[in-house]
C-alpha positions as CSV (number, residue, x, y, z in Angstrom):
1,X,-12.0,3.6,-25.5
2,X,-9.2,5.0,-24.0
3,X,-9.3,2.1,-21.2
4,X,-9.6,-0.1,-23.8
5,X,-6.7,1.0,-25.8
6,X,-4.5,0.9,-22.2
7,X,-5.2,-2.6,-21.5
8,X,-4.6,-3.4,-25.2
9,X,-0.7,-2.2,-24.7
10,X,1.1,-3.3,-21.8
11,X,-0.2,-6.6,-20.6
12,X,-1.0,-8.4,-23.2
13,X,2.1,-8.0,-24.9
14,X,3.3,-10.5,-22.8
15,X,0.7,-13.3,-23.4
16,X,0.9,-12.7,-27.0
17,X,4.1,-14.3,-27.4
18,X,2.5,-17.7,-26.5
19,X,-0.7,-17.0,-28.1
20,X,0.1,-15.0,-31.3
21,X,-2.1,-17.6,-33.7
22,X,-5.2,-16.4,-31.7
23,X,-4.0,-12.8,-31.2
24,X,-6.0,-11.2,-33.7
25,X,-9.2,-13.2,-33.3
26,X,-8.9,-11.9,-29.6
27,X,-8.4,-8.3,-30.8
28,X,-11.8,-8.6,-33.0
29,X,-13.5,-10.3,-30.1
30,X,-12.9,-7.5,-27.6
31,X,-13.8,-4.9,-30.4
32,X,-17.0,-6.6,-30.9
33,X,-17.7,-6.7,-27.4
34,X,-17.2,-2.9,-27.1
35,X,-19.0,-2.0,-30.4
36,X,-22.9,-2.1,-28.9
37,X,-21.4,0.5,-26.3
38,X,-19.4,2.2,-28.8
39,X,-22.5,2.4,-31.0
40,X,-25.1,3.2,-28.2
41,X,-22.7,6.7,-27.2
42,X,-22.5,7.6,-30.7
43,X,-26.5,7.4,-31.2
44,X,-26.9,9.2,-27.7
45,X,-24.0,12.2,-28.8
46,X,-26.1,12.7,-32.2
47,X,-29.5,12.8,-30.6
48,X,-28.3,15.3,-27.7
49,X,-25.3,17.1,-28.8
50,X,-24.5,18.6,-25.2
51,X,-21.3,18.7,-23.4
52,X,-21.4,16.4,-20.0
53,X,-20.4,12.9,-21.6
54,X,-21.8,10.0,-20.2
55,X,-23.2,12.4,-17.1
56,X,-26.0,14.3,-19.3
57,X,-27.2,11.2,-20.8
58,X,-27.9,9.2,-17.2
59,X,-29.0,12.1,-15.4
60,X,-31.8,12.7,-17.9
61,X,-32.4,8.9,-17.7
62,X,-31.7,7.8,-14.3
63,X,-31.3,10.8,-12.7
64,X,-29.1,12.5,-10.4
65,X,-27.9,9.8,-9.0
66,X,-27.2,8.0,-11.8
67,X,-25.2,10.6,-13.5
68,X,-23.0,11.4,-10.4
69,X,-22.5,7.2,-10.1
70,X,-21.4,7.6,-13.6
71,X,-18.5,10.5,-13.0
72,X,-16.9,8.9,-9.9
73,X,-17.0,5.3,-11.8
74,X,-15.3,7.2,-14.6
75,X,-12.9,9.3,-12.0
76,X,-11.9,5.9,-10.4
77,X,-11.3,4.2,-13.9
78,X,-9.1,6.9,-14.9
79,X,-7.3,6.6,-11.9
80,X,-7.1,2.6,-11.8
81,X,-6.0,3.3,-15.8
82,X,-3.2,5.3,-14.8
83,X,-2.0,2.8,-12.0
84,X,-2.2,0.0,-14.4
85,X,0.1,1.8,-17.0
86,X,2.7,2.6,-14.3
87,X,2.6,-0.8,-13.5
88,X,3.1,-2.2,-16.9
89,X,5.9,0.6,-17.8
90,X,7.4,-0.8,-14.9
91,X,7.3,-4.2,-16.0
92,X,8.5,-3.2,-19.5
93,X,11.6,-1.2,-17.9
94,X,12.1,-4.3,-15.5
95,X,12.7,-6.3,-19.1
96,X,15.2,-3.7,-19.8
97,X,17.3,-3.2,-16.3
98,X,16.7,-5.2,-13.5
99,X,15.1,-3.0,-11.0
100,X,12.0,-4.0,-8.7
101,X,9.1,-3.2,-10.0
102,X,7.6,-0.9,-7.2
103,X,10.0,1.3,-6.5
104,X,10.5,2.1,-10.3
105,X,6.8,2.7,-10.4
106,X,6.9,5.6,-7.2
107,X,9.5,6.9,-9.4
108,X,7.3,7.0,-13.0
109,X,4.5,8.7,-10.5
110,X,7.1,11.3,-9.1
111,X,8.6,11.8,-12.3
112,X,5.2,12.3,-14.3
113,X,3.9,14.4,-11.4
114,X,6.7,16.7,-11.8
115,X,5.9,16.9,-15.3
116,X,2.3,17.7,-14.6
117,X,3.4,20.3,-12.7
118,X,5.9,22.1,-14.7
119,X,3.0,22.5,-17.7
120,X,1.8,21.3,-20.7
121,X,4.3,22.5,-22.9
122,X,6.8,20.8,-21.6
123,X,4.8,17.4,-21.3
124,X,4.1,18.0,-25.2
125,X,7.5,18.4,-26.3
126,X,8.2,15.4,-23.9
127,X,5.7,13.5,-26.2
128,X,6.8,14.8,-29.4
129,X,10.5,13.4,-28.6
130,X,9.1,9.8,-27.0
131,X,7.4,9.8,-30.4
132,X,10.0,10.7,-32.8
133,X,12.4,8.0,-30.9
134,X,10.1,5.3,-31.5
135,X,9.2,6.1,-34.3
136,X,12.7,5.7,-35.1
137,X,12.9,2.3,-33.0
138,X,10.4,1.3,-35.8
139,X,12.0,2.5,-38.7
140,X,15.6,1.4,-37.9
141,X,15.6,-0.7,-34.9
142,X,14.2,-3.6,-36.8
């Protein structure tokens, strides 16, 4: 879901502009494509509450194998999901100021890094205030 909820941010923001009539029946499309999996996870987490994700369920049904091909394909989507939001916020700033886009990307990744780094804490209280300010965007900026 989370991938889901990435792709629904930053690129399509763009296309929308042109295709705003159809935006919501493209919304409800993709949602109905992802129900049957949604649904299917759900059934799966009820019938065996354990903790493993997606791993537990294909290793009892495919094996090994099939539950390790399962944790590196969700290992490289996590990773492709954080390269395609440093690429869009890149995009977005290059809306903003004109800056190339990959440069301003090795600098997201640095900076983010760094806040990795320093703790959680601080990436939380980082969150809290990017919230509060747009939140504020929303509430006065319009």
């Amino acid at each position: 879901m989370a991938q889901l909820a990435q792709a629904c941010s930053f690129f399509p923001a763009l296309r929308l502009i042109k295709l705003a009539p159809f935006a919501v029946l493209a919304y409800l499309v993709a949602g109905l494509l992802a129900l049957p999996a949604m649904l299917s996870v759900s059934e799966l987490s009820t019938g065996m509450p354990r903790a493993g994700g997606l791993y537990y369920f294909l290793a009892r049904a495919l094996g090994p194998a099939g539950g390790t091909l399962s944790g590196v394909s969700t290992w490289v989507s996590l990773v492709m999901k954080g390269a395609f939001a440093l690429v869009g916020m890149s995009a977005y700033l290059n809306l903003i100021v004109d800056l190339p886009a990959k440069p301003t990307a090795i600098c997201l990744i640095a900076f983010f890094t760094i806040l990795n780094i320093v703790g959680s804490k601080t990436s939380a209280s980082l969150q809290m205030g990017m919230v509060a300010f747009l939140l504020g965007i929303m509430g006065f900026g319009t």
